[in-house]
N, CA, C and O atoms as a Tinker XYZ file with bonds, in Angstrom:
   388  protein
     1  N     87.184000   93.372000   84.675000    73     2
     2  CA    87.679000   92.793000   83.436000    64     1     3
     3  C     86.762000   93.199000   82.304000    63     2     4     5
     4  O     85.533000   93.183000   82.365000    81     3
     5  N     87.413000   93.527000   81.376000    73     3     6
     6  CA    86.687000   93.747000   79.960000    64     5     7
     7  C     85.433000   92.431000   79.282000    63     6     8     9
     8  O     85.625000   91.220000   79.168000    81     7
     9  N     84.540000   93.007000   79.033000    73     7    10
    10  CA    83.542000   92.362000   78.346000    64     9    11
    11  C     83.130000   92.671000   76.944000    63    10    12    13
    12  O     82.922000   93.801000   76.502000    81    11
    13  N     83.037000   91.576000   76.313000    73    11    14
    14  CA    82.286000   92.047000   74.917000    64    13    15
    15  C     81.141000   92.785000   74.946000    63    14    16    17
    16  O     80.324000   92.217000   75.671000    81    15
    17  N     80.885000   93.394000   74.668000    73    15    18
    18  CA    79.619000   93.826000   74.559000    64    17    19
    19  C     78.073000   93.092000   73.861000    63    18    20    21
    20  O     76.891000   93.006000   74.193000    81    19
    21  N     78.892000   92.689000   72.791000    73    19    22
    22  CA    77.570000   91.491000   72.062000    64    21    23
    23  C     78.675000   90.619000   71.453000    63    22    24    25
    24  O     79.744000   90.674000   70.845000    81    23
    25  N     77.334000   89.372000   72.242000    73    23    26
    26  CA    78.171000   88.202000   71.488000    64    25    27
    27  C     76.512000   87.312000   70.806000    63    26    28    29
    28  O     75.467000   87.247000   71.454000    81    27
    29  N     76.692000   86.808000   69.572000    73    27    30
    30  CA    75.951000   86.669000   68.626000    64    29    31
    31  C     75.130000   85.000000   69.501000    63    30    32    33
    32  O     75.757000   83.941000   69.517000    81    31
    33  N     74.088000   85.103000   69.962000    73    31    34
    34  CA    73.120000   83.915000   70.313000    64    33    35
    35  C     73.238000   82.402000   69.557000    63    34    36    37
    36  O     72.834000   82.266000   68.402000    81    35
    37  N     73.703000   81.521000   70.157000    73    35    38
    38  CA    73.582000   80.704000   69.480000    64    37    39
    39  C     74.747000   80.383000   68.322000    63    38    40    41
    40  O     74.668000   79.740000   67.276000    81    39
    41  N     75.742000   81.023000   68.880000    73    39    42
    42  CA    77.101000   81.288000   67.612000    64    41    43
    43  C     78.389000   80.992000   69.029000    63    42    44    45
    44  O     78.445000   81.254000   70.231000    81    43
    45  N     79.286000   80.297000   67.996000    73    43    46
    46  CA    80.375000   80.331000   68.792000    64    45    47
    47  C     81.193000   81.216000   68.976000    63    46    48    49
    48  O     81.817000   81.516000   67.958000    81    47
    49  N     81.505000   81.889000   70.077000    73    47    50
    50  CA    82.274000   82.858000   70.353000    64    49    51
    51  C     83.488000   82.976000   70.498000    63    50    52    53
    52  O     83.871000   81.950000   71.060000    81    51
    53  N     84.525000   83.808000   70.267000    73    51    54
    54  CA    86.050000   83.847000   70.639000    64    53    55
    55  C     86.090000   83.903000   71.993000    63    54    56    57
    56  O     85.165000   83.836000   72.803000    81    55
    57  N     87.627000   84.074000   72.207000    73    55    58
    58  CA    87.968000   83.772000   73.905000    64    57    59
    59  C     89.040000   85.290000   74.231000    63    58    60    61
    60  O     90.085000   85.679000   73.711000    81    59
    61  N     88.119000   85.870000   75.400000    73    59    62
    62  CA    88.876000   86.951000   76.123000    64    61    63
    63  C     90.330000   86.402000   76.826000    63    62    64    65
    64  O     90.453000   85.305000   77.371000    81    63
    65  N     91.315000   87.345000   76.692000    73    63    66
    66  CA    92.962000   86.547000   76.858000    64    65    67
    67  C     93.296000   87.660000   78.235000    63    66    68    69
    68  O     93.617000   88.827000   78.008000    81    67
    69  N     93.197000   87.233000   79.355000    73    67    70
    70  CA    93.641000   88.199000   80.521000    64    69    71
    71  C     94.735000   87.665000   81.030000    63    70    72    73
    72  O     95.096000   86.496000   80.892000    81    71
    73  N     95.294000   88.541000   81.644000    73    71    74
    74  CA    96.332000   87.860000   83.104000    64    73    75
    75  C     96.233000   87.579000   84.133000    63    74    76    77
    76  O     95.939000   88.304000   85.083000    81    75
    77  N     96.401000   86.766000   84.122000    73    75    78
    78  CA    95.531000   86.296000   86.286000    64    77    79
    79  C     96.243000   86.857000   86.927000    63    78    80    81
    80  O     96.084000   86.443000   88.075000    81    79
    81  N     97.173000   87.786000   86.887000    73    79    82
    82  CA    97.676000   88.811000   87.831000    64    81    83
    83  C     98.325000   89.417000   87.252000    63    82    84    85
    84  O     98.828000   89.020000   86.201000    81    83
    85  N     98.544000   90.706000   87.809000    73    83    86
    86  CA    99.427000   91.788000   87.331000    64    85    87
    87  C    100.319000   92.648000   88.268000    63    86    88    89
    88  O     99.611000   92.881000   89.248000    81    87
    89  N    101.210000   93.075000   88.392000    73    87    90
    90  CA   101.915000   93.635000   89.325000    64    89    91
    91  C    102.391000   94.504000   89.174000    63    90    92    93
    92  O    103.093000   94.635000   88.171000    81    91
    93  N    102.181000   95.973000   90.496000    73    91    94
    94  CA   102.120000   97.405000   89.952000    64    93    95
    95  C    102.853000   97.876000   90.978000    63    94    96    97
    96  O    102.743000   97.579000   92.168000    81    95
    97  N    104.045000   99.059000   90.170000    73    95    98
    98  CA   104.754000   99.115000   91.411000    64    97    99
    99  C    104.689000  100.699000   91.960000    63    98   100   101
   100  O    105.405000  101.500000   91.359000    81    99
   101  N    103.990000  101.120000   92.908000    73    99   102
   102  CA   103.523000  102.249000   93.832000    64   101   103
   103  C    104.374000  103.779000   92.920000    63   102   104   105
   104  O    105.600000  103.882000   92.886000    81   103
   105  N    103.359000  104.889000   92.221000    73   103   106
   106  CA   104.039000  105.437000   91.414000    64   105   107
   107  C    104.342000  105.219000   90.032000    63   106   108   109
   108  O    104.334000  106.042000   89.116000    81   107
   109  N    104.650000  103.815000   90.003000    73   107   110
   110  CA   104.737000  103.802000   88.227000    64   109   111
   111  C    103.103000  103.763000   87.588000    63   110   112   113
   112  O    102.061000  103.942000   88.218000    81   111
   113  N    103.281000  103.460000   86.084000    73   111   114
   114  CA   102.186000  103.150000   84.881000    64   113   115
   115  C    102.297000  101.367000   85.311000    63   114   116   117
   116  O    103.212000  100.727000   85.828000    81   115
   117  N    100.904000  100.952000   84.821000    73   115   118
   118  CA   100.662000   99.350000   84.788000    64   117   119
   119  C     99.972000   99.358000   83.520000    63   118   120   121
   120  O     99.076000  100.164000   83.268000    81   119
   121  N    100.406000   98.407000   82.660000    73   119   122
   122  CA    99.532000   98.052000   81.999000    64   121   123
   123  C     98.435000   96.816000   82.058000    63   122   124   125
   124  O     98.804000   95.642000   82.026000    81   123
   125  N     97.215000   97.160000   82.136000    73   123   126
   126  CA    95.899000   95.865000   82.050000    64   125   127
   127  C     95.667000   95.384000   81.198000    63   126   128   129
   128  O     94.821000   95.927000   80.487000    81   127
   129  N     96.338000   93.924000   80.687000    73   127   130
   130  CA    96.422000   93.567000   79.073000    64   129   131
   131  C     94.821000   93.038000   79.379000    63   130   132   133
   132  O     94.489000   92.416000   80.387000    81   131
   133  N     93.930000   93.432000   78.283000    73   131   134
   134  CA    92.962000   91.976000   77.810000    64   133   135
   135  C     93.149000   91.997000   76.120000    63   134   136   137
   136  O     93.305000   92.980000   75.396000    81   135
   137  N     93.102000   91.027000   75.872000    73   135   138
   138  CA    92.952000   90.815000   73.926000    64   137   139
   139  C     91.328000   89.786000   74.212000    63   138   140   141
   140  O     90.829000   89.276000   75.215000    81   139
   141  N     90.992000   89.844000   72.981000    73   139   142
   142  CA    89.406000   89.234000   72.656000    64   141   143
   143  C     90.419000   88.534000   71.111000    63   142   144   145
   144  O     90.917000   89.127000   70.155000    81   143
   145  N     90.397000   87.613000   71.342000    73   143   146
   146  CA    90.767000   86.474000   70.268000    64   145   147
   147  C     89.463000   86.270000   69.710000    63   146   148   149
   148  O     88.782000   85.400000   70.254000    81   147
   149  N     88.775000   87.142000   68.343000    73   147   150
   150  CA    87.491000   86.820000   67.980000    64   149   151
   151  C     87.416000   85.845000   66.961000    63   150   152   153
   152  O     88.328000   86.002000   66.150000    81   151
   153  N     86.629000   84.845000   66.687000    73   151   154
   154  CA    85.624000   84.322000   65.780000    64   153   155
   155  C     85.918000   84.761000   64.471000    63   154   156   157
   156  O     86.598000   85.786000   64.510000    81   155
   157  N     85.655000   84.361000   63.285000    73   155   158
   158  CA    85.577000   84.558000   61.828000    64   157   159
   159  C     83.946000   85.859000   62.181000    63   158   160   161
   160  O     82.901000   85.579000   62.768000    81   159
   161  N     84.169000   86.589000   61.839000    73   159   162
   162  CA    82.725000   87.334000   61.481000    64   161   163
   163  C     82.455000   88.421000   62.848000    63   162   164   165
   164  O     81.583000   89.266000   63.050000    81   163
   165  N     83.758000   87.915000   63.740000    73   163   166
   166  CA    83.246000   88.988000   64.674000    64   165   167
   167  C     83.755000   90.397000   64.796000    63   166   168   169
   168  O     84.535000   90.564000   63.858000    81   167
   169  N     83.656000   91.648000   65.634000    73   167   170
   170  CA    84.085000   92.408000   65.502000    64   169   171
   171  C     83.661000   92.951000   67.208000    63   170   172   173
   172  O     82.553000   92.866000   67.738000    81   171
   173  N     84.651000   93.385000   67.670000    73   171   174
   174  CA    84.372000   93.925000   69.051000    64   173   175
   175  C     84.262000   95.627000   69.026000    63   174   176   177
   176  O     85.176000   96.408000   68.763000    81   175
   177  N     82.965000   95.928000   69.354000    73   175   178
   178  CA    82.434000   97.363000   69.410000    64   177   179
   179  C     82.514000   97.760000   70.277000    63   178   180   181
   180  O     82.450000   98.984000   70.159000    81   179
   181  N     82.705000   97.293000   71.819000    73   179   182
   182  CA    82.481000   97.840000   72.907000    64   181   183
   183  C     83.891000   97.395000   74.107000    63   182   184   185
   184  O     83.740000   96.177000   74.209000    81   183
   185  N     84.633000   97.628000   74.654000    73   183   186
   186  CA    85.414000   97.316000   76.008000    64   185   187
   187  C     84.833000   97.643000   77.106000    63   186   188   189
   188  O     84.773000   98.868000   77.209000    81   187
   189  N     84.265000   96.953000   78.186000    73   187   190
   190  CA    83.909000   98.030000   79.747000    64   189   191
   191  C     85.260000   97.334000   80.519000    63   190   192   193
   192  O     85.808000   96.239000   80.389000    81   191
   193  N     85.512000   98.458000   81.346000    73   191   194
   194  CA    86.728000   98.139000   82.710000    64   193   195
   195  C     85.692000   98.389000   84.006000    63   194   196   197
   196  O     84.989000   99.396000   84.081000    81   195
   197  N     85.699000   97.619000   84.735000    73   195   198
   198  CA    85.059000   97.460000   85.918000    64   197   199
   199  C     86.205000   97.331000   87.211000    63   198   200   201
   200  O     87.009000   96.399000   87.229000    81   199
   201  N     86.176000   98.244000   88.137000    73   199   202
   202  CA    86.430000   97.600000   89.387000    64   201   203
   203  C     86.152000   97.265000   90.329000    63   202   204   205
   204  O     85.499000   97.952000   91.115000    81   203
   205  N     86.622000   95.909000   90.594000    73   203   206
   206  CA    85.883000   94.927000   91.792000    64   205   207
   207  C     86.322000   95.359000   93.187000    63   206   208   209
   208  O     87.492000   95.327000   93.567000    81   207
   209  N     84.942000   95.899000   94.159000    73   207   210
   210  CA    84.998000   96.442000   95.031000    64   209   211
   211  C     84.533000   95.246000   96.142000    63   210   212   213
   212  O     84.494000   94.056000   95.828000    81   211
   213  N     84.195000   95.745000   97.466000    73   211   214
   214  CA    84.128000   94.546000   98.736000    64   213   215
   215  C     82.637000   94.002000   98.199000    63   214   216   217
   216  O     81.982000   94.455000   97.260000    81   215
   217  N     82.420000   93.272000   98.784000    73   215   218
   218  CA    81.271000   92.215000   98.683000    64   217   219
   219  C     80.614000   92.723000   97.192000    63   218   220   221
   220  O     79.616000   93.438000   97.106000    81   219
   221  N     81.331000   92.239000   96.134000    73   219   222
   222  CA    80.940000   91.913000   95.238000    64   221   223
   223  C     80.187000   93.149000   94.140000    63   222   224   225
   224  O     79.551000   93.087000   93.089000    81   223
   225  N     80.492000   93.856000   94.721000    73   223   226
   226  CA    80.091000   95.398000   94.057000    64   225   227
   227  C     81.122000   95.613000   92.857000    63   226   228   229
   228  O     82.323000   95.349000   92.923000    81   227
   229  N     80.382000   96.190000   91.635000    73   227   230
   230  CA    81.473000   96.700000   90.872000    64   229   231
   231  C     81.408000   97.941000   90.427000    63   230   232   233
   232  O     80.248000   98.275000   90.669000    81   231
   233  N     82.113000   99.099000   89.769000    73   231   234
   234  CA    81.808000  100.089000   89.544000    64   233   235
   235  C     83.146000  100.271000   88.285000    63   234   236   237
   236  O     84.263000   99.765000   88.178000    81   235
   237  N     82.349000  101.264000   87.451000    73   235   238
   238  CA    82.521000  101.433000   85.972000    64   237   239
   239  C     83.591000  102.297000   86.295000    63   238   240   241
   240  O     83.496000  103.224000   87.098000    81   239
   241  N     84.837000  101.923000   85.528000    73   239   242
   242  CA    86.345000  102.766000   85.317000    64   241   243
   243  C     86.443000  103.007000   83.791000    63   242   244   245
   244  O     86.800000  104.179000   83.678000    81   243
   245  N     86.331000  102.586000   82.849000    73   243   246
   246  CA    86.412000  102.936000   81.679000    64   245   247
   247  C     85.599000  102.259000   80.081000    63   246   248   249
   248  O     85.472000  101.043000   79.939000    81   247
   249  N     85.287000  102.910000   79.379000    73   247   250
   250  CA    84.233000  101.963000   78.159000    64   249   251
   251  C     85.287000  102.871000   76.941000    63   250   252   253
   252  O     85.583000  104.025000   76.632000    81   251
   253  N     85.598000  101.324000   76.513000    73   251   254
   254  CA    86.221000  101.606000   74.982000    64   253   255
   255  C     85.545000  101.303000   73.907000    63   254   256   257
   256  O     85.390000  100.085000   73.818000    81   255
   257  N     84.886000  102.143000   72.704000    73   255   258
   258  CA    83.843000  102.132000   72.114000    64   257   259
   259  C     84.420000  102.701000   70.772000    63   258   260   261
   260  O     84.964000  103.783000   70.552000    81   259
   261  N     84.198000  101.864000   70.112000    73   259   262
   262  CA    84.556000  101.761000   68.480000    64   261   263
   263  C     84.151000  102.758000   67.857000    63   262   264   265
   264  O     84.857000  103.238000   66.969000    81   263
   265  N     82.941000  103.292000   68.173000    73   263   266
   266  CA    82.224000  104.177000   67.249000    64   265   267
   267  C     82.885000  105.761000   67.739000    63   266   268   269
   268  O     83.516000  106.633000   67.141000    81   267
   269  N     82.182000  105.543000   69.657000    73   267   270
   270  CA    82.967000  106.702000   70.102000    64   269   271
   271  C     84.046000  106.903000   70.899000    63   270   272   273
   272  O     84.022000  107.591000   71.920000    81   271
   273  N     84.694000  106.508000   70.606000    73   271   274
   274  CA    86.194000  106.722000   71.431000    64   273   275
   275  C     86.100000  105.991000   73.146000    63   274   276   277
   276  O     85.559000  104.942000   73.498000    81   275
   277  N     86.503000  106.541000   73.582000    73   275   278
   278  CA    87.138000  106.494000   75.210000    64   277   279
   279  C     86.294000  107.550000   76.155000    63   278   280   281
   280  O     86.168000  108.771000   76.058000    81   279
   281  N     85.785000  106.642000   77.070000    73   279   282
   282  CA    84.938000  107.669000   78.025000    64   281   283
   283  C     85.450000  106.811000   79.395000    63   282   284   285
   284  O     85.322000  105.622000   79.687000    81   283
   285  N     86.031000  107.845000   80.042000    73   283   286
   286  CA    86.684000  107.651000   81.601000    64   285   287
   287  C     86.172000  107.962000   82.616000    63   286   288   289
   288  O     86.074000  109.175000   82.805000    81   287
   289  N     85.717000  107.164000   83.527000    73   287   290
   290  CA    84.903000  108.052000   85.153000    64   289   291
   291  C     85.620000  108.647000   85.284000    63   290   292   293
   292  O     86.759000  108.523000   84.833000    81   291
   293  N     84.967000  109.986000   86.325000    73   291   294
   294  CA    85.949000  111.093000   86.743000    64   293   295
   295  C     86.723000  110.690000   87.637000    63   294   296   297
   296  O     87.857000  111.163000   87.561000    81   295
   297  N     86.491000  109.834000   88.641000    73   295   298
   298  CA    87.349000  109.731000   89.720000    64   297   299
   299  C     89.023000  108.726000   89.063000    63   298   300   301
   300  O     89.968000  108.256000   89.697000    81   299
   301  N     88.719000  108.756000   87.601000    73   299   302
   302  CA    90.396000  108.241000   86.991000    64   301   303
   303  C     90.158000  108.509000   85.453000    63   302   304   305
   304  O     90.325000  107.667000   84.572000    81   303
   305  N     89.741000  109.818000   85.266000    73   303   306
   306  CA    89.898000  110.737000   84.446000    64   305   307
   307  C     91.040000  111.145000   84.842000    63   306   308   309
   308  O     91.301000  111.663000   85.928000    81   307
   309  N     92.203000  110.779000   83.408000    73   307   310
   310  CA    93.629000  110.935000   83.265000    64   309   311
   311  C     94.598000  110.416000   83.476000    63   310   312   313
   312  O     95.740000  110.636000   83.072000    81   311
   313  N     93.942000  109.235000   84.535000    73   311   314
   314  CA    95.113000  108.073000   84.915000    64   313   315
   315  C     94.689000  106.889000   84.258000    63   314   316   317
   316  O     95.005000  105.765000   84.649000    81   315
   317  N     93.966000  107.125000   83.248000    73   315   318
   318  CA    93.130000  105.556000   82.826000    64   317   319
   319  C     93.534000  105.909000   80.659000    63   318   320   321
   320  O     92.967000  106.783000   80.004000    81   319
   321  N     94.126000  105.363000   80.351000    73   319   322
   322  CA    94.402000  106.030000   79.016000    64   321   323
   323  C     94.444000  104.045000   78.170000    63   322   324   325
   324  O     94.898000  103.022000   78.683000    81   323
   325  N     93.760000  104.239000   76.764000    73   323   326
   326  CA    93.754000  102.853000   75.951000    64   325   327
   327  C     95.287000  103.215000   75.547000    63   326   328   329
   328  O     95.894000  104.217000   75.168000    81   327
   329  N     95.700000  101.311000   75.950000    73   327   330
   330  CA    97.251000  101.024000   75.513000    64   329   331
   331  C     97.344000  101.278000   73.939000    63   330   332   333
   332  O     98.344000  101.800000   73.446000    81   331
   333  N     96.513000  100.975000   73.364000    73   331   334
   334  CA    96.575000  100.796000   72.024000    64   333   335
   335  C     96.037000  100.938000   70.766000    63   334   336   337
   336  O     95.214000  100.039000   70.593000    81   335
   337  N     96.153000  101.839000   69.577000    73   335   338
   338  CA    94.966000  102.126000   69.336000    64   337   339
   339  C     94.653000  101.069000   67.933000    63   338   340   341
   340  O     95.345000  100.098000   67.625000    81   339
   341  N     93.481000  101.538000   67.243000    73   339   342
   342  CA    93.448000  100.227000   66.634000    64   341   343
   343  C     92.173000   99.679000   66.688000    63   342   344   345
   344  O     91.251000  100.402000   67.065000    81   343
   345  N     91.894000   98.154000   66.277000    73   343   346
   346  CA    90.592000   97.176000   66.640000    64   345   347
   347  C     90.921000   97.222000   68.136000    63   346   348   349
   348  O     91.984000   97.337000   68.745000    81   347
   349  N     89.490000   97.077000   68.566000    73   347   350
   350  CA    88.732000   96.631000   69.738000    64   349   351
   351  C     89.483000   95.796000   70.314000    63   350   352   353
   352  O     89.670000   95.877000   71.528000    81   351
   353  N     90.203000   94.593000   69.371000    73   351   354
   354  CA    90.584000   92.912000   69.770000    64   353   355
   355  C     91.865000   93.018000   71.188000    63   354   356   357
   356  O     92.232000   92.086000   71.904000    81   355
   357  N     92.325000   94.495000   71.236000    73   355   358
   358  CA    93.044000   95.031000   71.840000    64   357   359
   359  C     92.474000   95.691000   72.937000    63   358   360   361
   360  O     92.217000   96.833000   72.555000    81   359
   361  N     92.096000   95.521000   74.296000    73   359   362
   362  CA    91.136000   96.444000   74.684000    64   361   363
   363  C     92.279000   96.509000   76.227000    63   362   364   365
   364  O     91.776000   96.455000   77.349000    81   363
   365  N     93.484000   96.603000   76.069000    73   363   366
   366  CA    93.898000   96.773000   77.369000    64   365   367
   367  C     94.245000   98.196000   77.729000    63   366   368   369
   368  O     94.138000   99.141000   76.946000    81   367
   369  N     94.612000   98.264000   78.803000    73   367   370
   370  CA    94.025000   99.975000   79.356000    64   369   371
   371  C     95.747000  100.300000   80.046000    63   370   372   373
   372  O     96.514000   99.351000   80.209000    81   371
   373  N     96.103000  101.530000   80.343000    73   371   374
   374  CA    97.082000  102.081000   80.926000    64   373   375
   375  C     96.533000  102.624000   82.408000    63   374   376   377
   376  O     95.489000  103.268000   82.314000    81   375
   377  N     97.083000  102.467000   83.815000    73   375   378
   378  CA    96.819000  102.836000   84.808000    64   377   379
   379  C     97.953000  103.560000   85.500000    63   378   380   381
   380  O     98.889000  103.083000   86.143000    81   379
   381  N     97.631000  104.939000   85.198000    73   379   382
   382  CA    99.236000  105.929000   85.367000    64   381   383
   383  C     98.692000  105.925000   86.931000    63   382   384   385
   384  O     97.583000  105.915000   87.464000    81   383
   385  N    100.194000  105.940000   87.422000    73   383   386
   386  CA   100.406000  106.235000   88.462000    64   385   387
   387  C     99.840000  105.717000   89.797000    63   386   388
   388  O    100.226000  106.201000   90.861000    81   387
């Protein structure tokens, strides 16, 4: 699941909006909604996509980054594309195929 990257110490923060499930059907595109409902003053610079592997391991699938674009691990380099372009507040991802 997507994380902010910085959230301001001591400041109240907005609330990440996920789906507690999603359902993908063998062959098609899925989309991975998250939205970041931010705060007055905030601004989201960073998205990470993580996937949760067996005993609690995770490993990096995609970082959506304001400044520099979209950087994809290779092993889903091309099947991993941002739904949307735009603010950060949008950080859900496309999973072709």
């Amino acid at each position: 699941a997507p994380v902010p990257a910085w959230v301001p110490t001591g400041c109240r923060s907005g609330v990440v909006e996920v789906e507690r499930s999603v359902t993908a059907v063998l062959g098609q595109d899925v989309v991975l909604p998250c939205r970041y409902r931010a705060q007055e003053q905030e601004q989201v610079v960073q998205v990470t996509w993580l996937k949760r592997g067996p005993a609690g391991t995770s490993a990096e699938v995609a970082v959506l980054n304001r400044q520099h674009g979209e950087h994809v691990q290779e092993p889903y380099a091309g099947r991993v594309l941002r739904w949307a372009d735009g603010a950060l507040e949008d950080g859900a991802i496309v999973l072709k195929n």
